[in-house]
N, C-alpha and C positions, 0 to 999 in steps of 0.2 A: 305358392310354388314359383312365381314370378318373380319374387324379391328374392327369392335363395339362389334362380339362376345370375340374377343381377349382382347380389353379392358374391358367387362366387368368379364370376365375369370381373368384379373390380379386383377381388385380392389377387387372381393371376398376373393383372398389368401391374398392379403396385409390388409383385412379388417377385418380377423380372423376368418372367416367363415372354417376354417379350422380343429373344434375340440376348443372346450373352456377349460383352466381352472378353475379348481372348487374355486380357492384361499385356504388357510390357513385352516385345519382343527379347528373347533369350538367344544366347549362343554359349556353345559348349568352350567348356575351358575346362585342359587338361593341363597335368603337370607334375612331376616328382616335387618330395618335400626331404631333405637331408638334413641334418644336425651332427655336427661333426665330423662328416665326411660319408654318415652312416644314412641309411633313409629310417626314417620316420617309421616306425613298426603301427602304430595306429594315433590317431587322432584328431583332427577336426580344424577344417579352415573354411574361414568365412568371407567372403568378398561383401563391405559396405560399401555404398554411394558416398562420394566425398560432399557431392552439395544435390539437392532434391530432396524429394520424396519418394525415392524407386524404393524396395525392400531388398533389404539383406540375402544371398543365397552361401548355403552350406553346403558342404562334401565333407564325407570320412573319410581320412586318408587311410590307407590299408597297403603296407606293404612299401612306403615311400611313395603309393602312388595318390591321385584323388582324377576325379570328375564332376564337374558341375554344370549346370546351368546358368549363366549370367546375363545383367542387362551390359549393354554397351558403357563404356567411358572408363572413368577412373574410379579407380578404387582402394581404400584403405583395406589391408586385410590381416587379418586376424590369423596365427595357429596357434592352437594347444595339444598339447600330449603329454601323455598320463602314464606313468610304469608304477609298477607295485614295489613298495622301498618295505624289506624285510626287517626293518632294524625300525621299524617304525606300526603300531598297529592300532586299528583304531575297530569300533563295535563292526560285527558282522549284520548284517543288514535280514537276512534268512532266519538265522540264529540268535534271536538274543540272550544276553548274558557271556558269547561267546567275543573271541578279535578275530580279525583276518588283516594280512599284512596291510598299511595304507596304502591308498593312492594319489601317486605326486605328481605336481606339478612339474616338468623337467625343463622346458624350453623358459626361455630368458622372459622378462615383461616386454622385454622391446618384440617381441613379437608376436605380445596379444595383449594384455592390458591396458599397454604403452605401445601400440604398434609403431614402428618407425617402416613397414613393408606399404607401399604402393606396388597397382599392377595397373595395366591398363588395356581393359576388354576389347577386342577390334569387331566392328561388323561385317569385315572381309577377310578372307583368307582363314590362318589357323590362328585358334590361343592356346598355347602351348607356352607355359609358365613356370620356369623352373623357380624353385626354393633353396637355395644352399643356404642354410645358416650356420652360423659359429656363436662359440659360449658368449 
């Protein structure tokens, strides 16, 4: 009985049970996302670290709008969006044997692939990040 408390006394400290880190302080970062004068009906941007090892944080954008959580500095970031092109179809994913219209790609590579977008997270005040792109 004495060695099972002892083991199970070691696998709690080596299991971290010890006190957790919280990770990486974050801060909200808001912001519209536009393409062509229009907002952004839905899709996804990503704030990277230009140099470390912080991790990546995402948001859907929804409506031209998004919200996030981020670590401070600079950032490369990423959006993509996705509309359904009628004249294009590919397998239904539900249904097989069946199509449904595809889904494309619409924003340029320079703004996820090939990002040319920098932003930069502040630890004070507001991030409020606006997006205007063009074709």
């Amino acid at each position: 009985m004495r060695a099972s408390k002892l083991l199970i006394l070691l696998l709690l400290i080596f299991t971290g049970c010890q006190g957790g880190d919280e990770g990486p302080e974050t801060f909200t970062v808001t912001g519209e996302v536009s393409f062509s004068g229009k907002p952004v009906e839905e899709g996804q941007i990503v704030f990277l670290p230009t140099t470390g090892n912080t991790q990546r944080q995402a948001a859907i954008i929804k409506n031209g709008q998004y919200s996030s959580e981020c670590t401070p500095g600079k950032k490369n970031v990423e959006i993509t969006a996705y509309r359904f092109d009628e004249s294009k179809q590919e397998p239904d994913p539900a249904e097989p044997g069946k199509t449904v219209p595809a889904r494309v790609q619409y924003l340029p590579n320079k703004y996820n692939q090939k990002t040319t977008l920098v932003a930069e997270v502040a630890k004070q005040g507001e991030n409020h990040i606006d997006f205007k792109l063009a074709p």
